[in-house]
PyMOL commands that place a pseudoatom at each C-alpha (Angstrom):
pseudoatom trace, name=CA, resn=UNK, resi=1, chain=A, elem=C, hetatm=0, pos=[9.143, -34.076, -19.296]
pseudoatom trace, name=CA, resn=UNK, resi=2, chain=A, elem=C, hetatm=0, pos=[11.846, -31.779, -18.595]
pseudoatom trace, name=CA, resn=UNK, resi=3, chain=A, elem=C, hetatm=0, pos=[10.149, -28.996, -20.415]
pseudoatom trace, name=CA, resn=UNK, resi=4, chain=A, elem=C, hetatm=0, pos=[7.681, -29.277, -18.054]
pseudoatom trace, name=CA, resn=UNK, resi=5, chain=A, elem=C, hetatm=0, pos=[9.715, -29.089, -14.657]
pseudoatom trace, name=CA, resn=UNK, resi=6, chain=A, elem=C, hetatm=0, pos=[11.429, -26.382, -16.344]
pseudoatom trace, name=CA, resn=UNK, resi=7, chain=A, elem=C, hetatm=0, pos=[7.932, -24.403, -16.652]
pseudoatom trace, name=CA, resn=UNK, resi=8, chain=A, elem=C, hetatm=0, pos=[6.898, -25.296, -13.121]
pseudoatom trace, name=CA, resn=UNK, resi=9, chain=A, elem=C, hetatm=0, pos=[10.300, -24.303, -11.861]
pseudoatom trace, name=CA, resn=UNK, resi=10, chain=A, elem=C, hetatm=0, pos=[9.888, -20.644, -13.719]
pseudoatom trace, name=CA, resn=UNK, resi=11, chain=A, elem=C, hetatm=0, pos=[5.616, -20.538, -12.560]
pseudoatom trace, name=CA, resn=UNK, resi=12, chain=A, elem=C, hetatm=0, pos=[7.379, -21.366, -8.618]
pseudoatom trace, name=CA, resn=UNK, resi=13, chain=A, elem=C, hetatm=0, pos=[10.163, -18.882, -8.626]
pseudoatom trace, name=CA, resn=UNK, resi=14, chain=A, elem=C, hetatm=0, pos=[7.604, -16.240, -10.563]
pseudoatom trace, name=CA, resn=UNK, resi=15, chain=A, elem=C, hetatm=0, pos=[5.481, -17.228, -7.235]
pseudoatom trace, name=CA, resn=UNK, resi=16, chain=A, elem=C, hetatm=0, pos=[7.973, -16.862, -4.862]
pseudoatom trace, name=CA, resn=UNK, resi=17, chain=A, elem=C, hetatm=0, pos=[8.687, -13.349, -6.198]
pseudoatom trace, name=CA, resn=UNK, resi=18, chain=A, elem=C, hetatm=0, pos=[4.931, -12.305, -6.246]
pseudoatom trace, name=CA, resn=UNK, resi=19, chain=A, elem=C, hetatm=0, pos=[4.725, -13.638, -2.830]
pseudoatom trace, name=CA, resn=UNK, resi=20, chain=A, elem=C, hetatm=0, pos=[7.875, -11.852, -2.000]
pseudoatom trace, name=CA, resn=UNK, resi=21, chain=A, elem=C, hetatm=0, pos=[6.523, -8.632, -3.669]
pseudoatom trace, name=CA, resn=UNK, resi=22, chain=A, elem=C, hetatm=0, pos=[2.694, -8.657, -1.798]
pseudoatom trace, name=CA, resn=UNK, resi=23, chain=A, elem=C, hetatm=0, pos=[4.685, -9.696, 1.369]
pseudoatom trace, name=CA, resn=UNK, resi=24, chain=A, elem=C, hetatm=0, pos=[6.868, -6.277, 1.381]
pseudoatom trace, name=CA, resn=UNK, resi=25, chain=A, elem=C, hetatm=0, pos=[4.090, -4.242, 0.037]
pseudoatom trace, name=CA, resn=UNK, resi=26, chain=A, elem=C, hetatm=0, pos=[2.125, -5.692, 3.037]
pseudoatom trace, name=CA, resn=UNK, resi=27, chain=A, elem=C, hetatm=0, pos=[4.836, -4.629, 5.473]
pseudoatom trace, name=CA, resn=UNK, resi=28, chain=A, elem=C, hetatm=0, pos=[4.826, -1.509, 4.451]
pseudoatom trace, name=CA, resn=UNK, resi=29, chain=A, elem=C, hetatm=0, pos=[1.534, -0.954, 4.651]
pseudoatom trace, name=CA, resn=UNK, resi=30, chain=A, elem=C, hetatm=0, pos=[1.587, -2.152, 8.479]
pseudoatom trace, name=CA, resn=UNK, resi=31, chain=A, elem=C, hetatm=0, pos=[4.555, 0.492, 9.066]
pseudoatom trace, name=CA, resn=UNK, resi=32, chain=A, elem=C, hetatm=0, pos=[2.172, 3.791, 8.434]
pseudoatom trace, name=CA, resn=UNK, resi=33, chain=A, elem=C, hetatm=0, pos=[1.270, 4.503, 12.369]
pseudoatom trace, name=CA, resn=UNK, resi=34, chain=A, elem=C, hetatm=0, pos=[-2.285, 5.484, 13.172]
pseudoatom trace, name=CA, resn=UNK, resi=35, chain=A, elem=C, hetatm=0, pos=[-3.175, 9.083, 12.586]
pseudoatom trace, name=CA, resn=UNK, resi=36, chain=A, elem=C, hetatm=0, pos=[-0.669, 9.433, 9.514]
pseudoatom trace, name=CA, resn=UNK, resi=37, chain=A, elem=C, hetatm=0, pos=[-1.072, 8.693, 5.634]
pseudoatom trace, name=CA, resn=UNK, resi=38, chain=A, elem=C, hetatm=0, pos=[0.466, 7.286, 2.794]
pseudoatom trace, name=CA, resn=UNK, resi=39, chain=A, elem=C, hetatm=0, pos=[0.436, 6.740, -0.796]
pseudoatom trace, name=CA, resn=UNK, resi=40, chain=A, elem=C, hetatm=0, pos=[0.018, 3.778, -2.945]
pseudoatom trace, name=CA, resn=UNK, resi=41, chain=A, elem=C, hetatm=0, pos=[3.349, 5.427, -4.841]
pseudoatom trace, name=CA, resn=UNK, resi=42, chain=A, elem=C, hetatm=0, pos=[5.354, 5.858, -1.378]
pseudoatom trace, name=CA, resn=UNK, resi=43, chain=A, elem=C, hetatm=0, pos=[4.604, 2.486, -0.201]
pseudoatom trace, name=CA, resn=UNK, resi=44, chain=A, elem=C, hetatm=0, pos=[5.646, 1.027, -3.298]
pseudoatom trace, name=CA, resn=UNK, resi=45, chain=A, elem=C, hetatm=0, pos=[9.119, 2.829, -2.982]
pseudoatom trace, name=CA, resn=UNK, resi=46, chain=A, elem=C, hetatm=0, pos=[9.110, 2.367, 0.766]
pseudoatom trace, name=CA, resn=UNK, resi=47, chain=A, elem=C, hetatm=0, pos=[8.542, -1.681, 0.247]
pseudoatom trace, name=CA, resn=UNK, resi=48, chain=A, elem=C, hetatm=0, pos=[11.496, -1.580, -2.465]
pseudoatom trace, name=CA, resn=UNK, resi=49, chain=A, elem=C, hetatm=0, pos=[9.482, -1.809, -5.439]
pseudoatom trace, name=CA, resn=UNK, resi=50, chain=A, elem=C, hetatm=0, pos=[9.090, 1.612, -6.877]
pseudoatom trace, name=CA, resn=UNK, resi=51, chain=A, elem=C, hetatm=0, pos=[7.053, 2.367, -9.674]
pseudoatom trace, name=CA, resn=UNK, resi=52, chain=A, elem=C, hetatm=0, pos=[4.180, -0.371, -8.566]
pseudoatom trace, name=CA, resn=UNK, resi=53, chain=A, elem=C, hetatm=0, pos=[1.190, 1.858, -7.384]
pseudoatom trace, name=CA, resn=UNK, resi=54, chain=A, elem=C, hetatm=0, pos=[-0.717, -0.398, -8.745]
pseudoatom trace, name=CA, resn=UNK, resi=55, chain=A, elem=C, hetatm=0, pos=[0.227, -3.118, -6.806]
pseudoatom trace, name=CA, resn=UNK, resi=56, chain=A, elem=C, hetatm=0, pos=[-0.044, -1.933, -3.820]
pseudoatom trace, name=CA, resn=UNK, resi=57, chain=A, elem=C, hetatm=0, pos=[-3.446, -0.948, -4.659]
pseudoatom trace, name=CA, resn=UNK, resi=58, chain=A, elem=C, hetatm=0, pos=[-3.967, -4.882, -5.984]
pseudoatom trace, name=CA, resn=UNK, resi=59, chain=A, elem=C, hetatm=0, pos=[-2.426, -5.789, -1.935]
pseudoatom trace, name=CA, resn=UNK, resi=60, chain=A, elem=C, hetatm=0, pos=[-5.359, -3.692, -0.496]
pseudoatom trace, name=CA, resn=UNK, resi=61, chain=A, elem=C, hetatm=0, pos=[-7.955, -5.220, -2.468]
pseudoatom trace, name=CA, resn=UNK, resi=62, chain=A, elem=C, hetatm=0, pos=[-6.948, -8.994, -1.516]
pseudoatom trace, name=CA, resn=UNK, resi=63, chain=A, elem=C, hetatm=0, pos=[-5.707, -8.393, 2.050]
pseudoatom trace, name=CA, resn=UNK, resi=64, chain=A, elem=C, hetatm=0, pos=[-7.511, -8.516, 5.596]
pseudoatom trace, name=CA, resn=UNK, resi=65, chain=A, elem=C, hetatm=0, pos=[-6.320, -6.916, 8.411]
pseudoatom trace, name=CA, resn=UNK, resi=66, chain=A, elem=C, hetatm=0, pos=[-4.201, -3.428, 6.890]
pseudoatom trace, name=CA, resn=UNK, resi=67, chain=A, elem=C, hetatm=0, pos=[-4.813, -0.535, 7.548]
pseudoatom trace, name=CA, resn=UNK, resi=68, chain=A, elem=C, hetatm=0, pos=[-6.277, 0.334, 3.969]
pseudoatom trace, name=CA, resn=UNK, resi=69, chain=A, elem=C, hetatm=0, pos=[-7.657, 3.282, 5.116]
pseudoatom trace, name=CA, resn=UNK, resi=70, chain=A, elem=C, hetatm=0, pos=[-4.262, 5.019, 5.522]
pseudoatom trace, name=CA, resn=UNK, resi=71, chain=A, elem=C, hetatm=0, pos=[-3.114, 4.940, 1.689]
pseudoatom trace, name=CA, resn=UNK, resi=72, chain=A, elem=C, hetatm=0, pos=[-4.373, 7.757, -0.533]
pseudoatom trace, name=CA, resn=UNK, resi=73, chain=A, elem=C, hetatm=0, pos=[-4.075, 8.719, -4.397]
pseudoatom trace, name=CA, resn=UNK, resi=74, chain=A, elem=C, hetatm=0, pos=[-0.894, 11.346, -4.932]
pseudoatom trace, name=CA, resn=UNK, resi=75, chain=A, elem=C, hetatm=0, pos=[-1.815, 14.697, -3.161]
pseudoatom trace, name=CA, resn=UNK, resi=76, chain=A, elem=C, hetatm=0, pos=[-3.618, 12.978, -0.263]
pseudoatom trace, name=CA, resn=UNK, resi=77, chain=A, elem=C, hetatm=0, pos=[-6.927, 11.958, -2.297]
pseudoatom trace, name=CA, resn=UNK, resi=78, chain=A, elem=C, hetatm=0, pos=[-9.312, 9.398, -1.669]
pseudoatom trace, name=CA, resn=UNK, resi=79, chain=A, elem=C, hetatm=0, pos=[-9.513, 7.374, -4.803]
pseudoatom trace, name=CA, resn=UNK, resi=80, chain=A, elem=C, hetatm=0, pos=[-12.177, 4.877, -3.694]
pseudoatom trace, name=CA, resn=UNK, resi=81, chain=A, elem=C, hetatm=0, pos=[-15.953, 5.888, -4.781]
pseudoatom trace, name=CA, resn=UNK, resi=82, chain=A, elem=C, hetatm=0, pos=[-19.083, 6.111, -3.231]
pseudoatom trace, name=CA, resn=UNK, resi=83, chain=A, elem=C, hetatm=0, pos=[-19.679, 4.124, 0.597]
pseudoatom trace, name=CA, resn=UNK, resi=84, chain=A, elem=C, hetatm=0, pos=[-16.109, 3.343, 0.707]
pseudoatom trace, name=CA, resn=UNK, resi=85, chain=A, elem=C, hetatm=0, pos=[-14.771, 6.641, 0.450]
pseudoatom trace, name=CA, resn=UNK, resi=86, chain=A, elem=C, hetatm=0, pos=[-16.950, 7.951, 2.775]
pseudoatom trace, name=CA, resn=UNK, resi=87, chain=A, elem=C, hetatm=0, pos=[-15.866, 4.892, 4.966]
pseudoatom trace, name=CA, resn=UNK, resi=88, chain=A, elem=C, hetatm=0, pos=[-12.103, 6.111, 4.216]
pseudoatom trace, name=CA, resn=UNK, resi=89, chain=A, elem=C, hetatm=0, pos=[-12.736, 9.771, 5.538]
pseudoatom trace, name=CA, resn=UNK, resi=90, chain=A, elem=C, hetatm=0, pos=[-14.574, 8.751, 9.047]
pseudoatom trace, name=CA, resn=UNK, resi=91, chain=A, elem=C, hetatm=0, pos=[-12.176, 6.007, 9.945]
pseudoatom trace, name=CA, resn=UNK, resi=92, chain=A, elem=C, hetatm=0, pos=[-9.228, 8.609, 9.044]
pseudoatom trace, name=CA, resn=UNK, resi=93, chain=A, elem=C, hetatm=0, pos=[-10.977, 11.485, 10.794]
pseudoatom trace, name=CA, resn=UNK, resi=94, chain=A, elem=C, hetatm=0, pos=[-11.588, 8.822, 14.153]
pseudoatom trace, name=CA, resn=UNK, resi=95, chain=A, elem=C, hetatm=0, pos=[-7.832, 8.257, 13.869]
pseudoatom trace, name=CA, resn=UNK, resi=96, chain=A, elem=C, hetatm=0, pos=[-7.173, 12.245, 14.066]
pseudoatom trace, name=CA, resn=UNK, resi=97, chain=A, elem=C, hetatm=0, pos=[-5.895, 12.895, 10.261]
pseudoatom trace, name=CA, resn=UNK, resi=98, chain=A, elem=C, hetatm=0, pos=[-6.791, 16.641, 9.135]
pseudoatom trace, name=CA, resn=UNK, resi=99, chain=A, elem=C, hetatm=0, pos=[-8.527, 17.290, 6.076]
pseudoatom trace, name=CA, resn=UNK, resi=100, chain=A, elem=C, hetatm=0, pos=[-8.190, 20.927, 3.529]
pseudoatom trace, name=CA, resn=UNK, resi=101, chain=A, elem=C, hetatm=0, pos=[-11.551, 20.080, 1.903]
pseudoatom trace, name=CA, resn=UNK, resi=102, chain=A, elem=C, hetatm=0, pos=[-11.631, 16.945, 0.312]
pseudoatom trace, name=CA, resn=UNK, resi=103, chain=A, elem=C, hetatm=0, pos=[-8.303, 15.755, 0.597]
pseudoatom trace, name=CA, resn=UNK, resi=104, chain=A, elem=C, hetatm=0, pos=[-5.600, 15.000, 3.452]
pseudoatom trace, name=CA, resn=UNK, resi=105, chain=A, elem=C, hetatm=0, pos=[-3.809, 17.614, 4.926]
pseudoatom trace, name=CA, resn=UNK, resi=106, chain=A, elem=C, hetatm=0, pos=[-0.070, 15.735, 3.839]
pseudoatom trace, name=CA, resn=UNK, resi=107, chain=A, elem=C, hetatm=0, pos=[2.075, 18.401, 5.468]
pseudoatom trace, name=CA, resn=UNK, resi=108, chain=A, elem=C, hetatm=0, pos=[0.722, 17.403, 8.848]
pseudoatom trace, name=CA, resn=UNK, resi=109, chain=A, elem=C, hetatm=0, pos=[-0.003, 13.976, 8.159]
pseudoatom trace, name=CA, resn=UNK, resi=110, chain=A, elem=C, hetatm=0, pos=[2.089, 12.340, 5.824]
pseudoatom trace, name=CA, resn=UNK, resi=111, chain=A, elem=C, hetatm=0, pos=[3.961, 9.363, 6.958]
pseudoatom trace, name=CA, resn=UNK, resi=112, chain=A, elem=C, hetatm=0, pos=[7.691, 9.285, 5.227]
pseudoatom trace, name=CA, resn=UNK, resi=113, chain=A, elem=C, hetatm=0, pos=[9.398, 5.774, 4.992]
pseudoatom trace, name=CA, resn=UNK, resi=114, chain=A, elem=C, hetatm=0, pos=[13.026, 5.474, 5.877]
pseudoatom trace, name=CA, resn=UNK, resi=115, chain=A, elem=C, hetatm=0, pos=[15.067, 3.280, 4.218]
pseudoatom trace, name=CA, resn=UNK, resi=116, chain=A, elem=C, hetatm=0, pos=[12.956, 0.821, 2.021]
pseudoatom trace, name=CA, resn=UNK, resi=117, chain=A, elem=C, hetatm=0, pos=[11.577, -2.160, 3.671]
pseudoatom trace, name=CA, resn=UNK, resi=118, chain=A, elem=C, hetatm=0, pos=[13.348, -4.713, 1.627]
pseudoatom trace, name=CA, resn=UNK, resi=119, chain=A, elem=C, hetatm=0, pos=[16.708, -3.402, 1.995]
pseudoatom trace, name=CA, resn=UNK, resi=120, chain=A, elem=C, hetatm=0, pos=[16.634, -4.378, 5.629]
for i in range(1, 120): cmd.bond("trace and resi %d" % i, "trace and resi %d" % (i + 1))
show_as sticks, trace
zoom trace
């Protein structure tokens, strides 16, 4: 029996910190103002967690209500494909963000995090 406590003790607390992590990641998302741009990398760093672009790009895919259209592949790319990308571009261009061709204009419209979110 204790083995098993034990294990649902470690599954909680590896909850908790998943929770923590999409929770921060979520934040930070919320924190890029309209008409500016991000990256899955700098919101990653700017929620505390650097090195996990991937899971802020996981956080997109499961949550309602951010502002996915405001986080872009490295250089200011669209990484999503077909409708949604296209999706990506109008709602960015409606919000005022410049384009050079097919990607972002970062110099004018990247948004830089300040300290990280989960040092505060």
């Amino acid at each position: 029996m204790r083995r098993e406590r034990g294990s649902v003790r470690t599954k909680s607390a590896s909850q908790d910190r998943a929770t923590d992590m999409r929770m921060q990641i979520e934040r930070a998302i919320r924190m890029i103002p309209r008409g500016k741009v991000s990256t899955y990398g700098a919101v990653a760093r700017g929620a505390g967690f650097p090195g996990a672009a991937r899971q802020v790009a996981a956080v997109l895919r499961r949550g309602f209500g951010l502002p996915w259209q405001r986080v872009l592949g490295s250089g200011g790319e669209i990484k999503l494909t077909g409708d949604s990308a296209i999706e990506q571009r109008l709602r960015l261009e409606a919000e005022g963000v410049r384009f050079r061709g097919r990607k972002v204009d970062m110099k004018l419209c990247e948004f830089k995090f300040g300290r990280s979110a989960r040092q505060n």
